[in-house]
C-alpha positions in Angstrom: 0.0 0.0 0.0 1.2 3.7 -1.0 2.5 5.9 1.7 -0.3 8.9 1.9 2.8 11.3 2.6 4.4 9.7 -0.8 1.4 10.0 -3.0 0.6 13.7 -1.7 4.6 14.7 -2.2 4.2 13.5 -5.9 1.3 15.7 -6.2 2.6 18.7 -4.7 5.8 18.3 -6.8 3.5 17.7 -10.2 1.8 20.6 -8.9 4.6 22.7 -9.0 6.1 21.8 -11.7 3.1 21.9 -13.9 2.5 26.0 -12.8 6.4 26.3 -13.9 5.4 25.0 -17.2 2.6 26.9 -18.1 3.9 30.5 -17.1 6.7 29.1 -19.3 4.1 28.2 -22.2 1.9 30.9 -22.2 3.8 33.9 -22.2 5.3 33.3 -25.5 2.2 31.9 -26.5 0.6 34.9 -26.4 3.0 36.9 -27.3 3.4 35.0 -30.6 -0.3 34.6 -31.6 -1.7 38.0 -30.3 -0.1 41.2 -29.5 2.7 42.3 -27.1 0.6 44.4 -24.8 -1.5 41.3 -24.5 1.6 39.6 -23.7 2.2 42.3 -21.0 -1.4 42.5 -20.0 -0.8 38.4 -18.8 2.5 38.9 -17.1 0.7 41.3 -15.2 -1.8 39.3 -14.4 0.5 36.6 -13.6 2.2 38.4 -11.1 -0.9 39.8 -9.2 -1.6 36.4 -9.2 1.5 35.3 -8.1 1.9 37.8 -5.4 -1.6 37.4 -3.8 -0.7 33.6 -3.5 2.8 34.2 -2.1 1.3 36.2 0.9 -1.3 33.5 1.5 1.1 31.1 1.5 3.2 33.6 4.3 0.7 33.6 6.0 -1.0 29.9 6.0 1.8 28.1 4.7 -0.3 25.2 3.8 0.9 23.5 0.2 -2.3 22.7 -1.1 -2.3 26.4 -2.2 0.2 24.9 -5.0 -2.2 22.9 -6.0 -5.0 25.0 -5.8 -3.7 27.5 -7.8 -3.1 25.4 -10.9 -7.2 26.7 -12.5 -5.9 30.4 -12.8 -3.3 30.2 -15.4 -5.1 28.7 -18.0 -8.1 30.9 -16.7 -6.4 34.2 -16.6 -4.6 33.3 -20.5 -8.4 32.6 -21.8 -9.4 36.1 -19.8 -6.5 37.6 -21.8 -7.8 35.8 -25.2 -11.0 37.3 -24.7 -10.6 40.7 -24.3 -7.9 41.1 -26.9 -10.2 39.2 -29.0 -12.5 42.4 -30.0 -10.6 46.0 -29.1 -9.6 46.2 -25.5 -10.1 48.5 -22.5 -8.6 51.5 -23.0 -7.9 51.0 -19.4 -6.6 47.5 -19.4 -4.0 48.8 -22.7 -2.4 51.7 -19.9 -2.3 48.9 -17.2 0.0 46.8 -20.0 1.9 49.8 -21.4 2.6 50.7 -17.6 4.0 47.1 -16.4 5.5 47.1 -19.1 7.8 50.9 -18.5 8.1 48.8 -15.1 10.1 45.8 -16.4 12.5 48.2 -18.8 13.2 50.0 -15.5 13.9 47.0 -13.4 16.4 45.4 -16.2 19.5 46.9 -13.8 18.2 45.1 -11.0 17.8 41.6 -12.9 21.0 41.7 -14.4 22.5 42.1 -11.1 20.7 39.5 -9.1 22.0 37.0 -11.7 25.5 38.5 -11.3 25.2 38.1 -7.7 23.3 34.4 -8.1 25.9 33.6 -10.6 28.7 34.3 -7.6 26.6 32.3 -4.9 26.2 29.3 -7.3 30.0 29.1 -8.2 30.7 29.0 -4.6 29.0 26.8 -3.5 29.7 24.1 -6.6 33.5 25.1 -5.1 32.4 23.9 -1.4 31.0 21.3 -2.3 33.9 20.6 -4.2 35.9 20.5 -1.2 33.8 17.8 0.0 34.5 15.5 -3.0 38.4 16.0 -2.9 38.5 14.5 0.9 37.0 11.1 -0.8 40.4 10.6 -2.7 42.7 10.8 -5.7 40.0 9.6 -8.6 37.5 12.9 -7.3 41.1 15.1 -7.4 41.5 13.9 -10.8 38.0 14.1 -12.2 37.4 17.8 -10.8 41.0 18.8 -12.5 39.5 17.4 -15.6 36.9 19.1 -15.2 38.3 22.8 -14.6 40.5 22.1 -17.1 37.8 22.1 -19.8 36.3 25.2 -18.4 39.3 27.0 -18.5 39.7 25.7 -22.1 36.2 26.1 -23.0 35.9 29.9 -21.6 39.1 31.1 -23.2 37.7 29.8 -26.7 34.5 31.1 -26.5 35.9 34.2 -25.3 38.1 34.4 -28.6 35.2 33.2 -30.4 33.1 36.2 -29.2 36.0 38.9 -29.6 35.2 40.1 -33.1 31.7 40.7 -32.5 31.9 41.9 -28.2 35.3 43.8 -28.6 33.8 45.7 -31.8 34.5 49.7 -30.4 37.7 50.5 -28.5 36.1 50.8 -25.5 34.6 47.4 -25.1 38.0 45.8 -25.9 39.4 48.3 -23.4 36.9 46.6 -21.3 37.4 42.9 -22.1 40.9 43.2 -21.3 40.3 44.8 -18.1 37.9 42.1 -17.1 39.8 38.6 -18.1 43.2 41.1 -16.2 41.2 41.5 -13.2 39.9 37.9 -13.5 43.3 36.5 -13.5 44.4 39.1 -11.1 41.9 38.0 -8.3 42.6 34.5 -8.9 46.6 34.5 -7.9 45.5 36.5 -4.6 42.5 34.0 -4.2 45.3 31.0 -4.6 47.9 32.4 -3.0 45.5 33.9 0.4 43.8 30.5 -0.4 40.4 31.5 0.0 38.9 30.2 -3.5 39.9 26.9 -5.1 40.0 26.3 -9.2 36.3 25.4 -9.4 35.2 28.7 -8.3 37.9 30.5 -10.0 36.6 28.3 -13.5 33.4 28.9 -12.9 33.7 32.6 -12.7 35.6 32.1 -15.9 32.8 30.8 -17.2 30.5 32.9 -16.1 32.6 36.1 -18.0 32.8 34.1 -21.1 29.2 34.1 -21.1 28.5 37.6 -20.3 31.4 38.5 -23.4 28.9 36.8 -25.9 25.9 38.1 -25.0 27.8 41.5 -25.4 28.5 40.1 -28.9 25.3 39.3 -29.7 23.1 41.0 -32.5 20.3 40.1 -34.8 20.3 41.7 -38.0 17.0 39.8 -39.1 13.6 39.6 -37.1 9.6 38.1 -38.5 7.3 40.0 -36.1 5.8 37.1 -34.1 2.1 39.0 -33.7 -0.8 37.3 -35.4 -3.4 40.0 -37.3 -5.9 37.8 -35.7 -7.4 36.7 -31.8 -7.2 33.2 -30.8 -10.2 30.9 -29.7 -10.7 28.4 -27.6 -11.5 25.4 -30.6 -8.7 26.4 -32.5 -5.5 26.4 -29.7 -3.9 23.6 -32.0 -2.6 25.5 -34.6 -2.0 28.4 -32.0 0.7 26.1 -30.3 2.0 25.2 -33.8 2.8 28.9 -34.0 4.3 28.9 -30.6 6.3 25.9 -31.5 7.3 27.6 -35.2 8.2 30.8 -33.1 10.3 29.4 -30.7 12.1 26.9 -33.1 12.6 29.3 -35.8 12.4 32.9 -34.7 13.8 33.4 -31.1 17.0 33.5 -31.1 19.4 30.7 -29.8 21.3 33.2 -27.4 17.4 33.7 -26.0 16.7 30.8 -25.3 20.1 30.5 -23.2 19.6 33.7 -21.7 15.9 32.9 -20.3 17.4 29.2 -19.5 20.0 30.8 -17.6 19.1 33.3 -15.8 15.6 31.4 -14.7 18.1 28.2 -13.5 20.6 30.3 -12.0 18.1 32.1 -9.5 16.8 29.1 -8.7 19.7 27.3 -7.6 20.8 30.5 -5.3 16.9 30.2 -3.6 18.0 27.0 -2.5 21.3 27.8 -1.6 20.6 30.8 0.2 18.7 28.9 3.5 22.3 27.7 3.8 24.0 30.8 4.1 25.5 31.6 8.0 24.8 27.6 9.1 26.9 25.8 10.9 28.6 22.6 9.0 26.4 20.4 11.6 22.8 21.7 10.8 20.5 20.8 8.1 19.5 22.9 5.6 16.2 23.3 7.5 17.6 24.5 10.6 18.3 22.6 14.1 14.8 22.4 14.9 13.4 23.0 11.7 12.8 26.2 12.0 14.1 29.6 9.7 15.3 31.3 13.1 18.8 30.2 13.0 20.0 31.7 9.6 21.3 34.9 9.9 19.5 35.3 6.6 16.0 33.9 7.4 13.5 37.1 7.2 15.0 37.7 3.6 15.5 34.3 2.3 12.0 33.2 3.5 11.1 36.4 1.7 12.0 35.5 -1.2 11.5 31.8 -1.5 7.7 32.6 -0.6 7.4 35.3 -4.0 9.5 33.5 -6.0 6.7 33.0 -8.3 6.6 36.2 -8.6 10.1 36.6 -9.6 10.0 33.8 -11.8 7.4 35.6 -13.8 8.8 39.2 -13.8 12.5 37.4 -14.8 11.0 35.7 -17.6 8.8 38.5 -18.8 11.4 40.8 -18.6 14.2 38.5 -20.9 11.0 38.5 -23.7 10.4 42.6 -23.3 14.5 42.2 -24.1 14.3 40.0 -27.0 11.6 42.7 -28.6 13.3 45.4 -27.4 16.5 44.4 -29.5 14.8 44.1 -32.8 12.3 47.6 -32.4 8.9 45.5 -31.0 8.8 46.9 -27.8 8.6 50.7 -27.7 12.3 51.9 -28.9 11.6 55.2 -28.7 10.2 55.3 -25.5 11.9 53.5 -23.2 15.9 52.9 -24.6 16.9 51.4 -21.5 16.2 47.9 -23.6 17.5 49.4 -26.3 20.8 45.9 -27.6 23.5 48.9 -26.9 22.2 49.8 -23.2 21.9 45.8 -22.7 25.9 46.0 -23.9 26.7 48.1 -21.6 24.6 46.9 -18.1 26.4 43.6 -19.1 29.3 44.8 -19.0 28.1 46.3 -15.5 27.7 42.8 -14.8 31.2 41.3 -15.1 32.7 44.1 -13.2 30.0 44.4 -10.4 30.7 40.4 -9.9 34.1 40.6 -10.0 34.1 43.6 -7.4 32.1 41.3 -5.3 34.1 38.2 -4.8 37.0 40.4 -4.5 35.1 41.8 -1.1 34.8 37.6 -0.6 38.1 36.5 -0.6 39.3 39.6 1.5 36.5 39.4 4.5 36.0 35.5 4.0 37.2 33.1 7.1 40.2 30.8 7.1 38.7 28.7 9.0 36.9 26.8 6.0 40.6 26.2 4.1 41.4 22.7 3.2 45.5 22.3 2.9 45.1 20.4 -0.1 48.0 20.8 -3.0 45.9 20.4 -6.1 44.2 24.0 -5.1 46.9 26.1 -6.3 48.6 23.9 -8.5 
C-alpha cells in the first residue's frame, strides 16, 4: 500500500512543476499569436496572481495552495484571449503599457541579481567541491579534468566572441580589463587560499558568457504578432505557431539567456537557507525552523514570492528580445535598447568581480582545506 505522505509529495511536486510550465508556455504563446501588450497585459496578471498567492502562503503556509492555484493560469490566459479578441479596454491597454515601463526599468536590478546568483552558485559548486576532494585521488582527478575544460572552453568562446563583443575601442578596453582583473583576483585568491579552481573556472565561465551576450546582435527579425485573436476550438494550430516561433524565430542566445538566468536564481533560492549555518545543521535549521539563519526574514522572503520573480524574470528576458529588434517601444523607453543591454552587461562582469573580491578579503580561514591540487 502507498504511503499517503508519498502520494501527496508527488502531487505537490507535479503541482509545482506543472504551474512552472505553463507561465513558461503561455507567455510566449501569447506573445506570438496576439499582440505584445496582450503579452504584458498576462504577465501582469501573472504576477498579481502570483503575489496574492505568495502572501497567503506567508501567512498559512499550507501546500495545497500549489495545487489549488493550478485553474488560474489557464483561466487568466483565456481572460486575456478574450478581451484582446475584439478592441480592448482602454484601461486595461495603460495597465499593459505601464507594467511594461516597469520591467524596462527594473532590467538593472535583474542583471544584477543574476550577477550576484551567478557568484553564490560558483561558490557553492566550489564547497562542495571541497567535500569531493576528501574522498580521494579519482574525485582530485575528475574535478581537475573538469576545470581544465572550463578554463579551455571559456578562453575559446571568449576568442570566439571577440570580433563581435570587442567591436568599439572601449569594449575591448573593457574585455581586457575584465579577463586582467579575472586572472588578477585568482593569484590572490590561490595564493591567500580563500577560493579553489572550481570557483575560479566557474567565474571564468560565467565572464565568457557575459562577453557573448555582449556580442550578440540580430540583423534579421519576423514579427511574431498574429493580425488575428485566438479561440478556444482552434488552440492547436496556435501552439504550432508557438512551437514555429520558438524553433525558428527566437533566437538561440534567447533561449540560453531565459534558460540561464531562470536556472541560476533558482539554484541560489536554494542555496541561500544555507548561508550563515553551521557545517552540523541541516538545511532546514536545528529544529526545523528559519530562526537560526542569519539570513532567514529575507531568504523566507524571497522563496515565498518566487513566483513572482520567476514571472517578472521571464517577462522581462521576452520585453529584451523585442526590445533588441524595435517590437517593444524603442523610442520610449531605450533602457532595452541591444546597446544599453551591452553596456549593463558589461556592468555585470565588473560588479561580480568587485564582489568576490570583497569575498576572498573578509571570508574566514577557518573553511581552508591544505590540499596541493588547489593552487597547482
Amino acid at each position: 500500500m502507498l504511503n499517503p505522505w508519498f502520494i501527496w509529495s508527488a502531487i505537490y511536486n507535479t503541482a509545482r512543476l506543472s504551474t512552472a510550465l505553463q507561465i513558461l508556455i503561455f507567455l510566449p504563446l501569447t506573445l506570438a499569436t496576439i499582440s505584445t501588450q496582450a503579452f504584458l497585459l498576462l504577465s501582469l496578471l501573472l504576477t498579481i496572481h502570483s503575489l496574492i498567492h505568495g502572501t497567503m502562503i506567508l501567512f498559512w503556509g499550507s501546500h495545497a495552495l500549489s495545487v489549488l492555484q493550478l485553474p488560474m493560469h489557464p483561466f487568466l490566459l483565456l481572460v486575456c484571449f478574450n478581451i484582446f479578441s475584439s478592441s480592448p479596454n482602454p484601461w486595461l491597454v495603460a495597465a499593459a503599457d505601464w507594467w511594461g515601463t516597469l520591467l524596462t526599468l527594473s532590467g538593472p536590478l535583474f542583471i544584477t541579481m543574476e550577477g550576484l546568483s551567478s557568484l553564490l552558485v560558483v561558490q557553492k559548486l566550489g564547497q562542495e567541491g571541497k567535500k569531493l576532494v576528501d574522498r580521494g585521488e579519482v574525485y582530485q582527478f575528475g574535478l581537475l579534468i573538469a576545470t581544465a575544460v572550463a578554463y579551455v572552453a571559456s578562453a575559446w568562446w571568449i576568442v570566439d566572441s571577440y570580433p563581435t563583443a570587442a567591436s568599439s575601442p572601449l569594449s575591448s578596453t573593457l574585455l581586457g580589463v575584465a579577463i586582467t582583473a579575472f586572472l588578477f583576483l585568482t593569484i590572490i585568491g590561490f595564493v591567500l587560499r580563500r577560493t579553489n579552481i572550481i570557483e575560479s573556472s566557474g567565474l571564468a565561465v560565467f565572464i565568457a558568457y557575459n562577453v557573448w551576450l555582449c556580442g550578440f546582435d540580430q540583423k534579421s527579425f519576423t514579427d511574431p504578432a498574429s493580425s488575428y485573436a485566438p479561440l478556444l476550438p482552434n488552440i492547436l494550430p496556435h501552439i504550432q505557431t508557438l512551437l514555429n516561433f520558438v524553433i525558428n524565430t527566437l533566437p538561440k542566445p534567447v533561449l540560453i539567456a531565459l534558460l540561464y538566468r531562470l536556472t541560476i536564481l533558482h539554484l541560489a533560492s536554494g542555496i541561500l537557507p544555507t548561508i550563515g549555518a553551521d557545517s552540523w545543521e541541516s538545511e532546514e535549521g536545528v529544529d526545523d525552523t528559519w530562526s537560526d539563519r542569519p539570513t532567514s526574514t529575507l531568504t523566507r522572503i524571497l522563496l515565498t514570492y518566487r513566483q513572482s520573480i520567476f514571472v517578472t524574470v521571464y517577462s522581462h528576458l521576452l520585453c529584451e528580445f523585442l526590445s533588441d529588434f524595435g517590437l517593444f517601444f524603442p523610442d520610449q523607453f531605450p533602457v532595452l535598447d541591444h546597446s544599453s543591454q551591452i553596456w549593463w552587461r558589461w556592468m555585470n562582469i565588473f560588479f561580480t568581480l568587485v564582489i568576490w573580491s570583497i569575498e576572498l578579503i573578509v571570508s574566514s580561514e577557518d573553511d581552508i582545506v591544505e590540499k596541493e591540487w588547489k593552487v597547482d
